[in-house]
N, CA, C and O atoms as a Tinker XYZ file with bonds, in Angstrom:
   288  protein
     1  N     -4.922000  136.901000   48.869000    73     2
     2  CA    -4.634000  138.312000   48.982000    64     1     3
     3  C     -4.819000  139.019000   47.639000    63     2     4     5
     4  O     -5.334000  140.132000   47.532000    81     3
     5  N     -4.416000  138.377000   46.752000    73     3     6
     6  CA    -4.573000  138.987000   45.107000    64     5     7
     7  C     -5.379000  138.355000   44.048000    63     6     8     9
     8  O     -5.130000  137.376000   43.345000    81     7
     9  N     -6.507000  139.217000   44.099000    73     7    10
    10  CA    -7.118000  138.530000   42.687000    64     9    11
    11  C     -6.873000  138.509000   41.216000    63    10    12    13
    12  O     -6.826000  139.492000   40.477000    81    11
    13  N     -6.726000  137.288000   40.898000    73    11    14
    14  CA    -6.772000  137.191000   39.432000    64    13    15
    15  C     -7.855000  137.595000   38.631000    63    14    16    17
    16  O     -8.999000  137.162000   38.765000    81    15
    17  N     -7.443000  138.544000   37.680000    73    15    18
    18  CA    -8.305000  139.492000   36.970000    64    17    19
    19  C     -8.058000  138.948000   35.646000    63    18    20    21
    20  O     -6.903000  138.784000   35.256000    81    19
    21  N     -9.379000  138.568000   34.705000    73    19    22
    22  CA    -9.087000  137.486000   33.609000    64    21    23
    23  C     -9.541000  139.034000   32.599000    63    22    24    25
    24  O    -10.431000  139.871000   32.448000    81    23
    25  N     -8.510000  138.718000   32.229000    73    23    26
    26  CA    -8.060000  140.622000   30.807000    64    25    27
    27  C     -9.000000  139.855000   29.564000    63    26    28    29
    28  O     -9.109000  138.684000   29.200000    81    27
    29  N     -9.561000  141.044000   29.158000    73    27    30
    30  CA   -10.460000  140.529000   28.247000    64    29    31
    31  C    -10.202000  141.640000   26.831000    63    30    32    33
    32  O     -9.954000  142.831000   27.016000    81    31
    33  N    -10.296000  141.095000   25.590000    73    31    34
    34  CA    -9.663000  142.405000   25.062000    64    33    35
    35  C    -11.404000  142.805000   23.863000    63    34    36    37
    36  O    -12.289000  141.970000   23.675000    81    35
    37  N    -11.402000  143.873000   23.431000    73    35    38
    38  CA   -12.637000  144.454000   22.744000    64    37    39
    39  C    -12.909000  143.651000   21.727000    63    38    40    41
    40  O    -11.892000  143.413000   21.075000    81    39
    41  N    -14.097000  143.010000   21.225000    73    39    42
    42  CA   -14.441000  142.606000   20.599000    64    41    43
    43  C    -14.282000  143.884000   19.240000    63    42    44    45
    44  O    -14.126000  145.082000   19.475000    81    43
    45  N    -14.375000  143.209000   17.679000    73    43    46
    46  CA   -14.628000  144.148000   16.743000    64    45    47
    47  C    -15.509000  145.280000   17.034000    63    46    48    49
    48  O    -15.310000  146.490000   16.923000    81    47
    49  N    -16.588000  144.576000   17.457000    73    47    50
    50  CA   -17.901000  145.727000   17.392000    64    49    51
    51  C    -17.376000  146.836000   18.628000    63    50    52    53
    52  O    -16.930000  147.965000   18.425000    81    51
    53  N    -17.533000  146.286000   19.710000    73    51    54
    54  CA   -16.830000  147.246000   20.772000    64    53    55
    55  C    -16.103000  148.189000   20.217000    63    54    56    57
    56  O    -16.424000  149.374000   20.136000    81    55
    57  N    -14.975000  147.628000   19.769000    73    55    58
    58  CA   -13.786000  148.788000   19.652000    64    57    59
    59  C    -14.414000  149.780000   18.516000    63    58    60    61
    60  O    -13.975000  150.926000   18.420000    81    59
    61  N    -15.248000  149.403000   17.829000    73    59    62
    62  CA   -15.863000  150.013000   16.514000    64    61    63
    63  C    -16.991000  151.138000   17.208000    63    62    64    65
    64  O    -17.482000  152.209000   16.849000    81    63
    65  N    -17.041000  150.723000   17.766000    73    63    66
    66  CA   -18.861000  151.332000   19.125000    64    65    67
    67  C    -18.070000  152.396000   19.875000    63    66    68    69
    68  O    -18.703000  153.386000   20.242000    81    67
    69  N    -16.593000  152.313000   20.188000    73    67    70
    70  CA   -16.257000  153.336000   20.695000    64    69    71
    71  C    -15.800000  154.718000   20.335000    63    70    72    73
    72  O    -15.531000  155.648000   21.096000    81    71
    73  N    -15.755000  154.656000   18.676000    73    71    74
    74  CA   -15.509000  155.586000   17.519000    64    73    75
    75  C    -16.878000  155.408000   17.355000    63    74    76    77
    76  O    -17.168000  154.841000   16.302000    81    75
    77  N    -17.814000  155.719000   18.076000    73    75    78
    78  CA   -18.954000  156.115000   17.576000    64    77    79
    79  C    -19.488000  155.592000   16.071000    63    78    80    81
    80  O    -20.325000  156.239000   15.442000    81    79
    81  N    -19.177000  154.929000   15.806000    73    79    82
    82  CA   -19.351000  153.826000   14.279000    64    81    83
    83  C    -20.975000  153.017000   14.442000    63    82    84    85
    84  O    -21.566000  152.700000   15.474000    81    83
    85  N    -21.208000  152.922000   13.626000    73    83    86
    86  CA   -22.919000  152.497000   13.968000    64    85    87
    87  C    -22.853000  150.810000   13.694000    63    86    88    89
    88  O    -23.089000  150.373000   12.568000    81    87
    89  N    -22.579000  150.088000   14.602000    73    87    90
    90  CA   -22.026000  148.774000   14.274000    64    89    91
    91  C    -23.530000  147.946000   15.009000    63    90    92    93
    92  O    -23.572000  146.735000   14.793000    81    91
    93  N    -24.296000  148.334000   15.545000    73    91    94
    94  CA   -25.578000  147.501000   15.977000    64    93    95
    95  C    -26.862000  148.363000   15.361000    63    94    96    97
    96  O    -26.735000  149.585000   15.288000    81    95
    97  N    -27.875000  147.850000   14.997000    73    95    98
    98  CA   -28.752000  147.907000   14.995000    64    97    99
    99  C    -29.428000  149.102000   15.536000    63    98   100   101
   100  O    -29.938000  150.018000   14.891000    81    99
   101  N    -29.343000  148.930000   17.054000    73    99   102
   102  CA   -29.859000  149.880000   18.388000    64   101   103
   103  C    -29.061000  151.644000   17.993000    63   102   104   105
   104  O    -29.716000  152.647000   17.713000    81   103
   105  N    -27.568000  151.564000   18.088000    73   103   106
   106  CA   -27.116000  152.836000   17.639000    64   105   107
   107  C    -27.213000  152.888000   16.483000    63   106   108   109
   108  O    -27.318000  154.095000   16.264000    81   107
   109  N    -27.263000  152.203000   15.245000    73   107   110
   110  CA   -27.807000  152.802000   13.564000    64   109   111
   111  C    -29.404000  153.889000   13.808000    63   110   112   113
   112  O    -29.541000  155.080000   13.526000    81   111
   113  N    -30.319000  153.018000   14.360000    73   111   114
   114  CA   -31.467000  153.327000   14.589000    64   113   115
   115  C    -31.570000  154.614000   15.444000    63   114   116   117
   116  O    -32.523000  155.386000   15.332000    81   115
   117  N    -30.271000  154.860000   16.531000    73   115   118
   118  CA   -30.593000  156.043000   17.512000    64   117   119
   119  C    -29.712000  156.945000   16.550000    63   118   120   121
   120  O    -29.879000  158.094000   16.958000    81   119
   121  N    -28.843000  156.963000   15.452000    73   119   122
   122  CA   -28.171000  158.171000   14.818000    64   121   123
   123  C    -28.366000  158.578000   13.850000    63   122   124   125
   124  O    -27.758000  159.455000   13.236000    81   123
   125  N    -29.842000  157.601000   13.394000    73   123   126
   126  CA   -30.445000  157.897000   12.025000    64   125   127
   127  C    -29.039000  157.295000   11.019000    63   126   128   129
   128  O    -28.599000  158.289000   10.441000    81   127
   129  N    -28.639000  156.690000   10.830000    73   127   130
   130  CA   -27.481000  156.342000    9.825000    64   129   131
   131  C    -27.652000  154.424000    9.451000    63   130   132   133
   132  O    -28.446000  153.615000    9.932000    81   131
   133  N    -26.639000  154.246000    8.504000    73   131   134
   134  CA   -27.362000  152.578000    8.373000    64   133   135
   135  C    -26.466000  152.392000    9.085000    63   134   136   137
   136  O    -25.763000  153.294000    9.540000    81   135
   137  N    -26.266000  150.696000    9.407000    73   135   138
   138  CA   -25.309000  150.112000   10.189000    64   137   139
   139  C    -24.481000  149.601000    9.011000    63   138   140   141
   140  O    -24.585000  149.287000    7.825000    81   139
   141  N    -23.663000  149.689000    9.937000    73   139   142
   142  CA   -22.226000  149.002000    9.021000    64   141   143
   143  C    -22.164000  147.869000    9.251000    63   142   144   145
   144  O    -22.101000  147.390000   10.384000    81   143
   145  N    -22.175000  147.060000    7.878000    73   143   146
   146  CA   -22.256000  145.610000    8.211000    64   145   147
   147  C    -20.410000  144.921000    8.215000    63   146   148   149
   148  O    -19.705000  144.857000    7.209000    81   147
   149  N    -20.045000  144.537000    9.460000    73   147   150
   150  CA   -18.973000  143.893000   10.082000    64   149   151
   151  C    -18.759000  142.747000    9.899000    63   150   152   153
   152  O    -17.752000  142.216000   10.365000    81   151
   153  N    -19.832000  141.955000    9.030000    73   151   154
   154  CA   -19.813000  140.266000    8.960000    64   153   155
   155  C    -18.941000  139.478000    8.895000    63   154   156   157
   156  O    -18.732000  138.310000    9.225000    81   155
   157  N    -18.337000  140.451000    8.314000    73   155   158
   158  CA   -16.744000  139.646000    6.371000    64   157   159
   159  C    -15.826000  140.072000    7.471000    63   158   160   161
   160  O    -15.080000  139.112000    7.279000    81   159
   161  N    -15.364000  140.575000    8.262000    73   159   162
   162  CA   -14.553000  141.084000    8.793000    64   161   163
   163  C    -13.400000  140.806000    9.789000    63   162   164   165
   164  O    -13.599000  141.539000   10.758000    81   163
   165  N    -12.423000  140.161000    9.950000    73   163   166
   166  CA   -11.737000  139.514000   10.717000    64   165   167
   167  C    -11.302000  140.058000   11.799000    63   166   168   169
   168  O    -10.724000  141.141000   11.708000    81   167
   169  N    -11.494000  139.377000   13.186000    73   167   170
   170  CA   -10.816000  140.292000   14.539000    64   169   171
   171  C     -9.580000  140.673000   13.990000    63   170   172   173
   172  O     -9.349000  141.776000   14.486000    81   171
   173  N     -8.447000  140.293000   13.064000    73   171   174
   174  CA    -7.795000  141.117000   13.077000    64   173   175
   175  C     -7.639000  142.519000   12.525000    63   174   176   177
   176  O     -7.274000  143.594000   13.001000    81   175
   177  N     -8.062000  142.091000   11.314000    73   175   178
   178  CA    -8.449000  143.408000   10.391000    64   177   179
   179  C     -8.907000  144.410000   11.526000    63   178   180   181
   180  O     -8.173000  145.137000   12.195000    81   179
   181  N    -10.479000  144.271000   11.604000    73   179   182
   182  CA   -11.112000  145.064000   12.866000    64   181   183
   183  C    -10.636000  145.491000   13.843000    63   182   184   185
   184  O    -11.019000  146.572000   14.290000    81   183
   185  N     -9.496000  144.634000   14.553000    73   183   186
   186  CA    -8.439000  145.899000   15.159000    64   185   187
   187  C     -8.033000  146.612000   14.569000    63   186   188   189
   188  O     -8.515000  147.729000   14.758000    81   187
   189  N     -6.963000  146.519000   13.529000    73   187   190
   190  CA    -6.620000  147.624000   12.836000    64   189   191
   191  C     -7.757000  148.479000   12.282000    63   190   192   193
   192  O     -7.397000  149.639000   12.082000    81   191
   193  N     -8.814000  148.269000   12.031000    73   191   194
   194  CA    -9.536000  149.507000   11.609000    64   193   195
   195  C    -10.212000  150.536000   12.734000    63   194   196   197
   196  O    -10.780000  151.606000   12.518000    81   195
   197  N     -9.978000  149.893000   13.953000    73   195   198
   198  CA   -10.247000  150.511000   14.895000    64   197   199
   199  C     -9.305000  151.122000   15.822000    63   198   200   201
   200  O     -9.723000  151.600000   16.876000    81   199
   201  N     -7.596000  151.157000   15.406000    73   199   202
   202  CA    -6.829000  151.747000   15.816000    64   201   203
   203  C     -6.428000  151.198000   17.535000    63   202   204   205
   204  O     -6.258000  150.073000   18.003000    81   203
   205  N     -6.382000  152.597000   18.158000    73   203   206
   206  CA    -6.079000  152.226000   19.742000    64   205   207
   207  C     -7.542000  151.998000   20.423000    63   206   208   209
   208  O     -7.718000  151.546000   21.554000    81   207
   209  N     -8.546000  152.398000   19.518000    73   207   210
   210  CA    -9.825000  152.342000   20.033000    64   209   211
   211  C    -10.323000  153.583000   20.968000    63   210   212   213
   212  O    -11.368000  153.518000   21.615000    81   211
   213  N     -9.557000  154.596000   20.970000    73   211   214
   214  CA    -9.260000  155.761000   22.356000    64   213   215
   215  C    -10.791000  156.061000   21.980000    63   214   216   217
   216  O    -11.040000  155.982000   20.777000    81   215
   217  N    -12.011000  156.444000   22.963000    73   215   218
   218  CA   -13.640000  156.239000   23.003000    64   217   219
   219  C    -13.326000  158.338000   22.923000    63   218   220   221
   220  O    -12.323000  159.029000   23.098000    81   219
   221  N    -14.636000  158.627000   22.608000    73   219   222
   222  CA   -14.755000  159.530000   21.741000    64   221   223
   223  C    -14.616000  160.602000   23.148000    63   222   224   225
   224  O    -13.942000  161.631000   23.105000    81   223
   225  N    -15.325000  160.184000   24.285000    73   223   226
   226  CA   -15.533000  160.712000   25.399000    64   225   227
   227  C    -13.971000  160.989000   25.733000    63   226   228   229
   228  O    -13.641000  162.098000   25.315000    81   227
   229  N    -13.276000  160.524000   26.155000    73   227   230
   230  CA   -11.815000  160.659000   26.432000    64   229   231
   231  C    -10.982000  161.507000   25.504000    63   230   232   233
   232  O     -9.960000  162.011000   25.970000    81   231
   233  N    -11.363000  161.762000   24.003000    73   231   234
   234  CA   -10.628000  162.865000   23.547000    64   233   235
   235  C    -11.622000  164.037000   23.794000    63   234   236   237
   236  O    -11.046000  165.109000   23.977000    81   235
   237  N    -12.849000  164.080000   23.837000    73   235   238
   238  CA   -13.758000  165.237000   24.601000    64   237   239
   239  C    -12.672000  166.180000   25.303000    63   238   240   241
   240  O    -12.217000  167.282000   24.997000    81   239
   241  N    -12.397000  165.143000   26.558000    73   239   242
   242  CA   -12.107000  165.467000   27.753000    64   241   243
   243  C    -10.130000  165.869000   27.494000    63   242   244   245
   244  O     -9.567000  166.592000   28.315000    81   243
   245  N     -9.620000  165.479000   26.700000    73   243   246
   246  CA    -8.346000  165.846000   26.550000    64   245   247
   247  C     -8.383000  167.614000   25.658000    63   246   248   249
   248  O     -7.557000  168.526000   25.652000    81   247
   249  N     -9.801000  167.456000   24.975000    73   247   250
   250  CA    -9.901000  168.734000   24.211000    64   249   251
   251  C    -10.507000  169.824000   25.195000    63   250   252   253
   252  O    -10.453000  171.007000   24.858000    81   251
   253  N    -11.028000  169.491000   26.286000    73   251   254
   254  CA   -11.628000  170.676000   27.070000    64   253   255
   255  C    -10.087000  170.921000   28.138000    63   254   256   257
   256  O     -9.861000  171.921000   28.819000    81   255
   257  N     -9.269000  169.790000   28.018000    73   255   258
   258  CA    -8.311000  170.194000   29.175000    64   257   259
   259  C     -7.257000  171.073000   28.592000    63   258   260   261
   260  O     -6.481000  171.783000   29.232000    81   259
   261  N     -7.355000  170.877000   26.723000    73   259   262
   262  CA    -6.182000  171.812000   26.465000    64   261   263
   263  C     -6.867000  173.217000   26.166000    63   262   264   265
   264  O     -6.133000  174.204000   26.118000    81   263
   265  N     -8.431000  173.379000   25.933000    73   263   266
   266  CA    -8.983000  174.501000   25.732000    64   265   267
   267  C     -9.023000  175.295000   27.071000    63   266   268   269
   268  O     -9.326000  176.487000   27.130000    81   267
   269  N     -8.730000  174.614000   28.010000    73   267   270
   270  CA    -9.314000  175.045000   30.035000    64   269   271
   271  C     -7.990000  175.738000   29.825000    63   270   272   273
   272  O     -8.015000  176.959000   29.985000    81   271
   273  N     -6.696000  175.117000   29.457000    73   271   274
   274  CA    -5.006000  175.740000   29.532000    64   273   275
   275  C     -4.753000  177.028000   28.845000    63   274   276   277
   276  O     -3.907000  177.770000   29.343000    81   275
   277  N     -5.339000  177.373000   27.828000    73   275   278
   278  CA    -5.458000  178.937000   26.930000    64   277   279
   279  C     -5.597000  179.867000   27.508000    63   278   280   281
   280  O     -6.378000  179.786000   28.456000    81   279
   281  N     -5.028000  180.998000   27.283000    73   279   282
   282  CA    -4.875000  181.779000   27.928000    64   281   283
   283  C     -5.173000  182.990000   27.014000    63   282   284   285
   284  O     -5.143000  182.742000   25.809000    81   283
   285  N     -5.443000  184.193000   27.367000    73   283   286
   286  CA    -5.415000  185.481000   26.522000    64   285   287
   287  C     -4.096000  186.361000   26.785000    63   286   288
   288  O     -3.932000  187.421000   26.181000    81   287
């Protein structure tokens, strides 16, 4: 009846990719910027430098919902 769902948590780069951070190759190359080299970098550290990870799209969308609420 219930599936087991195996939780997977963001790799460095991921969580880094979701702050728009140029951590591959492919997005350095599509934002014109160098890549940030992540090598030295420990999953833990890399969480913390990547915070809650909240993706750039989702505060978009929290900023058009408090700009939609304004009023004159």
């Amino acid at each position: 009846m219930f599936h087991k769902v195996r939780q997977q948590f963001l790799s460095v780069e991921e969580a880094l990719s979701t702050h728009c951070i140029p951590v591959t190759p492919e997005v350095a190359k599509a934002s014109g910027s160098p890549q940030l080299d992540i090598s030295h970098v420990s999953h833990g550290e890399g969480v913390k430098m990547a915070g809650n990870a909240m993706s750039l799209p989702c505060v978009g969308a929290m900023l058009l919902c408090a700009v939609m609420g304004l009023t004159k």
